[in-house]
Residue frames as a rotation matrix with the C-alpha (Angstrom) as fourth column:
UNK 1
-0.367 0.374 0.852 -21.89
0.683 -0.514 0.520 -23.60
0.632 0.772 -0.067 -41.29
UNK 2
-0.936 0.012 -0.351 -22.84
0.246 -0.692 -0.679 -20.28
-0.251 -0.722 0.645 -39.45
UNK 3
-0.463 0.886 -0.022 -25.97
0.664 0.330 -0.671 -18.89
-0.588 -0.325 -0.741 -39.27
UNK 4
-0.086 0.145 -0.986 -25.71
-0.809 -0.588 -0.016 -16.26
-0.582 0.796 0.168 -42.11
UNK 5
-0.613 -0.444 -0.654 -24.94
-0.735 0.015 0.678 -18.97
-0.291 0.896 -0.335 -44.32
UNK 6
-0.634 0.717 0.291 -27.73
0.718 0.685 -0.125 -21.39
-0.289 0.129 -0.949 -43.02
UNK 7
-0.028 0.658 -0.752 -30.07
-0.134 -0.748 -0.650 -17.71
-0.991 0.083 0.109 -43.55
UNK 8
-0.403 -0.302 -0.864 -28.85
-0.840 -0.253 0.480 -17.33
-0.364 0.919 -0.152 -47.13
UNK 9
-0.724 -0.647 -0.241 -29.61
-0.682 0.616 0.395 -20.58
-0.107 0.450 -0.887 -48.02
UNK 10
-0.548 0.801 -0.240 -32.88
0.319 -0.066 -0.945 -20.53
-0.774 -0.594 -0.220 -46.56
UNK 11
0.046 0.177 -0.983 -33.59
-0.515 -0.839 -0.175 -17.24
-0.856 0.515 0.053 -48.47
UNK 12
-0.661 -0.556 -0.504 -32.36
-0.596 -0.019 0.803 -18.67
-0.456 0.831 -0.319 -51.24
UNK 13
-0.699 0.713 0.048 -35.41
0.599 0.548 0.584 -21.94
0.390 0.437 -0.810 -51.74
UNK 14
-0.242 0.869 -0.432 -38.13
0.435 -0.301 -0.848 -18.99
-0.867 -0.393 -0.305 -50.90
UNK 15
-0.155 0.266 0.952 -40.18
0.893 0.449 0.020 -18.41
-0.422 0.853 -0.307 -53.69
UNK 16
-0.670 -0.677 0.305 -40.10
0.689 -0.720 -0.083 -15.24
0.276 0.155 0.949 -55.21
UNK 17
0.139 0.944 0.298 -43.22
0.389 -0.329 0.860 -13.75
0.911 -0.004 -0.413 -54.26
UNK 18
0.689 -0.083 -0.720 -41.95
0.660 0.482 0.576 -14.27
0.300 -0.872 0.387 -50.56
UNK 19
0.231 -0.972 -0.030 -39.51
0.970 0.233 -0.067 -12.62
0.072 -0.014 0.997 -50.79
UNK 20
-0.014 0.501 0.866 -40.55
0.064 -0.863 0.500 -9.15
0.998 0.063 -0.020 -50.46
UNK 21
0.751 0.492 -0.441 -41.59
0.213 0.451 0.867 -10.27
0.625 -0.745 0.233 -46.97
UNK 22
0.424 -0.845 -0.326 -38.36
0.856 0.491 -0.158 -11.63
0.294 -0.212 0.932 -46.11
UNK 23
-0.171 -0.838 0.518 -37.13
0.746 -0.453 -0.488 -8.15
0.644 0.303 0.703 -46.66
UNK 24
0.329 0.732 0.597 -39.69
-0.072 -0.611 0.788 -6.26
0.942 -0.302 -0.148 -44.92
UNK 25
0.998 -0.001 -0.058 -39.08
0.057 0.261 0.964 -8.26
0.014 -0.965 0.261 -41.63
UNK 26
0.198 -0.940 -0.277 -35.40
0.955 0.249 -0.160 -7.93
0.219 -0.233 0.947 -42.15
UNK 27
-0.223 0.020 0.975 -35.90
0.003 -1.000 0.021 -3.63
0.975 0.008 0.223 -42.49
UNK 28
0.686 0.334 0.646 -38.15
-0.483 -0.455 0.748 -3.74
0.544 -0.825 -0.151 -39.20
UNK 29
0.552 -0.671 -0.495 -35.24
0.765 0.644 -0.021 -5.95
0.333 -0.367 0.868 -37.72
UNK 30
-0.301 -0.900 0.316 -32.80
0.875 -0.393 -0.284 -3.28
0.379 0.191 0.905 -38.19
UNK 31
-0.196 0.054 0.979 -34.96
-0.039 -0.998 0.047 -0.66
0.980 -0.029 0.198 -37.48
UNK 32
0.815 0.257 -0.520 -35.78
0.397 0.406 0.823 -2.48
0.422 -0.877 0.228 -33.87
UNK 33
-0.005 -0.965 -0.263 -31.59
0.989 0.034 -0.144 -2.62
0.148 -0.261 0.954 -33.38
UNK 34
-0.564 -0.233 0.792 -31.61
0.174 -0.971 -0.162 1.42
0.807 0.046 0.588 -34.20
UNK 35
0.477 0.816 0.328 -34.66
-0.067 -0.338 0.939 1.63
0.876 -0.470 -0.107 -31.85
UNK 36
0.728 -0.250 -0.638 -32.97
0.602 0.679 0.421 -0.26
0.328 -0.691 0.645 -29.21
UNK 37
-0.297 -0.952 0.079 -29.68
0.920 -0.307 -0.242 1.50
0.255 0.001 0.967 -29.33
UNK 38
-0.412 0.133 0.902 -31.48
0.091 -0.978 0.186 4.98
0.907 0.159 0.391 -29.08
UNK 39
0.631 0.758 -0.161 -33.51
0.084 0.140 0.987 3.82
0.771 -0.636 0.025 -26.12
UNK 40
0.639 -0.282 -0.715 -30.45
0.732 0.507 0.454 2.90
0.234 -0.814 0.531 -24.36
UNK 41
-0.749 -0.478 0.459 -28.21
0.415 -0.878 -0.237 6.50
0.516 0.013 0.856 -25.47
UNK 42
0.439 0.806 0.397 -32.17
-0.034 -0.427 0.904 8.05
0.898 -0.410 -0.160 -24.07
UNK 43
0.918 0.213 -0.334 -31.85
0.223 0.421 0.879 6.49
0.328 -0.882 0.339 -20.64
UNK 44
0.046 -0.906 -0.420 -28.19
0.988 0.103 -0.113 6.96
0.145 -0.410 0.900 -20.31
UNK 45
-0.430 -0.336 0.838 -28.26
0.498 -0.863 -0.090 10.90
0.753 0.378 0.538 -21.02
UNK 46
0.646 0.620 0.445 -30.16
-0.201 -0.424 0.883 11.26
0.736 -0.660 -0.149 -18.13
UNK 47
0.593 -0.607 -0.529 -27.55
0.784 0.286 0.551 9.57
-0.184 -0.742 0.645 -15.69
UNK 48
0.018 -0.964 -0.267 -24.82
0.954 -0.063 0.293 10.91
-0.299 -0.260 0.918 -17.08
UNK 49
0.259 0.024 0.966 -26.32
-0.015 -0.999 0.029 14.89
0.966 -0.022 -0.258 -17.66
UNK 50
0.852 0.382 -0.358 -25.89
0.388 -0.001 0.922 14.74
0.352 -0.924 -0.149 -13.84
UNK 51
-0.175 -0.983 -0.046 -22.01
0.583 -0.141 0.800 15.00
-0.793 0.113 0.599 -14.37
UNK 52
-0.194 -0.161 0.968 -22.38
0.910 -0.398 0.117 16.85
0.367 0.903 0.223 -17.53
UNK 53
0.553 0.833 0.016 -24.48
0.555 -0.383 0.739 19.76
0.622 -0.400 -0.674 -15.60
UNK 54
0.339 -0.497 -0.798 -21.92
0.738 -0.386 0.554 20.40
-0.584 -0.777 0.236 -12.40
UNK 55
0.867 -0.253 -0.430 -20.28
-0.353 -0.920 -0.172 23.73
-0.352 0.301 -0.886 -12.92
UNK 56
-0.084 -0.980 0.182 -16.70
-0.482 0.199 0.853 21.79
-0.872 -0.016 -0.489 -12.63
UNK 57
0.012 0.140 0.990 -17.64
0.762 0.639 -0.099 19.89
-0.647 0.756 -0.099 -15.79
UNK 58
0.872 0.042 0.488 -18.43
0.431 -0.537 -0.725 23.19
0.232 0.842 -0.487 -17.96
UNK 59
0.802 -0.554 -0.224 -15.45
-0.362 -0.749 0.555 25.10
-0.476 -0.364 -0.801 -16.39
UNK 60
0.023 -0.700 0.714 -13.29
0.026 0.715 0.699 21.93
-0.999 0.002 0.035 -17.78
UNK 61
-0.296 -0.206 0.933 -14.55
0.865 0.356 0.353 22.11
-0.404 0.912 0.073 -21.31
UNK 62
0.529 0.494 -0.690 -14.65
0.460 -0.850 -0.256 26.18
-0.713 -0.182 -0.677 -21.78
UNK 63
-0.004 -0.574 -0.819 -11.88
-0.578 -0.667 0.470 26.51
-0.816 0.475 -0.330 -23.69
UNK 64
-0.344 0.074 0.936 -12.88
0.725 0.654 0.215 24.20
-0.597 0.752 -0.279 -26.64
């Protein structure tokens, strides 16, 4: 059994009241992942403007 299906199944004997919750902490989950991912596109755009930046880099993509 994987670990979605042990989740579900979980989810499933939580009383309804609870369950609200459940959802909440799954939203800030997701919004962590988005957080995460942006942090790491943040940090990278700084390396890799260094190469973006050079003259030989715009000369290359002038005629788009």
């Amino acid at each position: 059994m994987s670990t979605k299906d042990v989740l579900i199944n979980e989810i499933e004997e939580v009383p309804e009241p609870f369950l609200t919750e459940v959802l909440d902490f799954v939203h800030f989950l997701k919004a962590k992942i988005a957080r995460e991912k942006f942090d790491v596109t943040i940090m990278s755009e700084s390396s890799l403007g260094k190469d973006w930046l050079r003259p030989e880099e715009e000369d290359a993509w002038q005629g788009l």
